[in-house]
C-alpha positions in Angstrom: -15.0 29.6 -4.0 -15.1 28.6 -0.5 -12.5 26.1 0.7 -14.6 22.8 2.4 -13.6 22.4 6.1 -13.5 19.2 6.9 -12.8 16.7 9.7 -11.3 13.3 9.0 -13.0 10.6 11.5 -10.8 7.2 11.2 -12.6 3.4 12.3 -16.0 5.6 11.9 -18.5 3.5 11.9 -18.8 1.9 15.6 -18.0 2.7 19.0 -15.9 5.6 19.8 -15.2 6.6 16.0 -19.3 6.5 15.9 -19.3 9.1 18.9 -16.7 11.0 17.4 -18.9 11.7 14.8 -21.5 12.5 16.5 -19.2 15.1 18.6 -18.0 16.7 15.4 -21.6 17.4 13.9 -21.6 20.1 16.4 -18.6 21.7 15.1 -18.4 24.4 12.4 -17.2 21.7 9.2 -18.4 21.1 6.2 -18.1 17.9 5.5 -17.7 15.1 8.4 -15.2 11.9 6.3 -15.9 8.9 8.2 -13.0 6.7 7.0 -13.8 2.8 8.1 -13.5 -0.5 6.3 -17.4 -1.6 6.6 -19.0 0.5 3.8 -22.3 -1.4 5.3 -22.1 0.6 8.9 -20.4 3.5 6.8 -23.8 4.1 4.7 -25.9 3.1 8.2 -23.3 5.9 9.7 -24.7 8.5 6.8 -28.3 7.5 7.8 -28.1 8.2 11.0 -26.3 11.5 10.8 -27.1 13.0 7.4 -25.5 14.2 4.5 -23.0 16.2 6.3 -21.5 13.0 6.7 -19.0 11.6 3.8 -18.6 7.8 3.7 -15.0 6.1 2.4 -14.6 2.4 2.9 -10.7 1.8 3.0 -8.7 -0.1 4.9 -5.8 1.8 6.5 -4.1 -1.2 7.1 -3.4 -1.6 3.0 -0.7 1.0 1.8 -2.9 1.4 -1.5 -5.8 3.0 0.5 -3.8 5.6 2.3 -2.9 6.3 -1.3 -6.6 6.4 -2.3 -7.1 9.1 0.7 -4.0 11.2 -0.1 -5.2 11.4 -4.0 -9.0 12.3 -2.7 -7.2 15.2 -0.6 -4.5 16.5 -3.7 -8.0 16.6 -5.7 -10.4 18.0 -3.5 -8.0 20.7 -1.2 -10.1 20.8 1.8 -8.9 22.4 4.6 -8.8 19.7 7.4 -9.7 21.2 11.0 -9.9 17.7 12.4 -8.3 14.4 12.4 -9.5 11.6 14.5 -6.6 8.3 13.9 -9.1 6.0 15.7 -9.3 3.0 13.9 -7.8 0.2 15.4 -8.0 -3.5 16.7 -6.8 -5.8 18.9 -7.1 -9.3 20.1 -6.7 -11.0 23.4 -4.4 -14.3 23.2 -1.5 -15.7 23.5 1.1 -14.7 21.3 0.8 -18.5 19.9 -2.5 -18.0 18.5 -2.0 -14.6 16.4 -1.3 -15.8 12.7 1.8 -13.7 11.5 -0.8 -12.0 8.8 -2.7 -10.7 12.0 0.3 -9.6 13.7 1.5 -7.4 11.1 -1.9 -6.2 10.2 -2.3 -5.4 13.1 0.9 -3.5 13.0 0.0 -1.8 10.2 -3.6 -0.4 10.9 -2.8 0.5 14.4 1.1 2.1 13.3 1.5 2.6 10.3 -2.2 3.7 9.6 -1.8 6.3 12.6 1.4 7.8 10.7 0.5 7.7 7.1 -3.0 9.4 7.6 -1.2 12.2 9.5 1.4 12.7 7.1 -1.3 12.9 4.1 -3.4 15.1 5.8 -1.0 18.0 8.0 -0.5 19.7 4.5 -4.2 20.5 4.3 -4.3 21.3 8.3 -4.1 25.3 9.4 -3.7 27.1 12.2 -5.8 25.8 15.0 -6.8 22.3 13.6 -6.2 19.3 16.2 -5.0 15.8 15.4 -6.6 13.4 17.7 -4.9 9.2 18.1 -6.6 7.0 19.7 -4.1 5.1 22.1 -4.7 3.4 25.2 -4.4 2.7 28.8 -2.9 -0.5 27.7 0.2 1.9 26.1 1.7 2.1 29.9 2.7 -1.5 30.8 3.7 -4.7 28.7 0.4 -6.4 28.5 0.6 -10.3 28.2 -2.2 -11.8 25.9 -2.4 -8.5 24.1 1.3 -7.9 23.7 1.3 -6.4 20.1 -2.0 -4.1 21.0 -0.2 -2.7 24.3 3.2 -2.0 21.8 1.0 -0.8 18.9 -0.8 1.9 21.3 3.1 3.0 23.2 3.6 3.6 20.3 1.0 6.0 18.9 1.1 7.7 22.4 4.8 8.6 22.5 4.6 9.4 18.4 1.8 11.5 19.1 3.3 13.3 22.0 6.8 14.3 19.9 4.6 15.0 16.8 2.7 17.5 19.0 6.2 19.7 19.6 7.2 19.3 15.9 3.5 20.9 15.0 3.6 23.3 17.8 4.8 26.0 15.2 1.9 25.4 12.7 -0.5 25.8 15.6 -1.6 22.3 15.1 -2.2 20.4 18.5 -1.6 16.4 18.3 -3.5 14.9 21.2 -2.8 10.9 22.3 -6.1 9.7 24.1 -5.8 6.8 26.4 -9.4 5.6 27.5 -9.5 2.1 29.0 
């Protein structure tokens, strides 16, 4: 049997996760995952682009989904040519007005999300395949008013840049984007 090449499309369902999709239907995959937490724009995701496209509502800021992902991967065994870490968030205000809870969700989704989806799927990634983060242009300078954002993407663009020379041997290219 075959092995199912697939690309992994995170924060899928809206804006540039949405594009990325649509990008990635020209590509020779199977199966396009669009990973996202609203399973409503997931399934309106599936209607626009057709059954190539494979909906999983998590949230990749909860430890428990990443999980969820990593058993989906040990049972299925696809061979990832694509991942897109693009889900993400931010807020603009001051410091004062970001609840802890959003702070470290924030954190979370936008760190730890980046990391743990690239360490559950780079054992299923060959030769050739690409890991894609989503930073920003916000990851150069301290940024008042979105101080954790503007940390949160620094860091996914410097992780992103040393996990690219750790990969280099595997033939796997890790790619930190920084529109804005």
């Amino acid at each position: 049997m075959e092995t199912k090449v697939v690309a992994v499309v995170t924060g899928a369902s809206s804006g540039l996760g949405k594009e990325f999709v649509r990008l990635l239907m020209k590509e020779k995959v199977h199966e396009i995952w669009a990973v996202a937490r609203n399973e409503e724009k997931l399934l309106a995701l599936k209607k626009q682009f057709g059954k190539r496209v494979r909906c999983f509502s998590l949230d990749l800021s909860e430890f428990n989904s990443i999980k969820k992902f990593q058993t989906l991967l040990e049972t299925e065994q696809p061979a990832i040519r694509y991942l897109i870490n693009n889900a993400g968030y931010d807020k603009f205000c001051s410091y004062g007005d970001l609840s802890i809870d959003e702070s470290v969700n924030m954190i979370n989704l936008n760190c730890s999300g980046v990391v743990a989806m690239g360490l559950a799927c780079i054992p299923y990634m060959r030769r050739g395949s690409r890991i894609i983060n989503i930073a920003s242009q916000a990851s150069f300078q301290p940024l008042p008013y979105q101080n954790i954002y503007a940390s949160t993407k620094a860091f996914v663009r410097n992780y992103s840049r040393a996990l690219n020379v750790e990969l280099k041997e595997k033939g796997i290219c890790v790619t930190a984007v920084c529109p804005g």
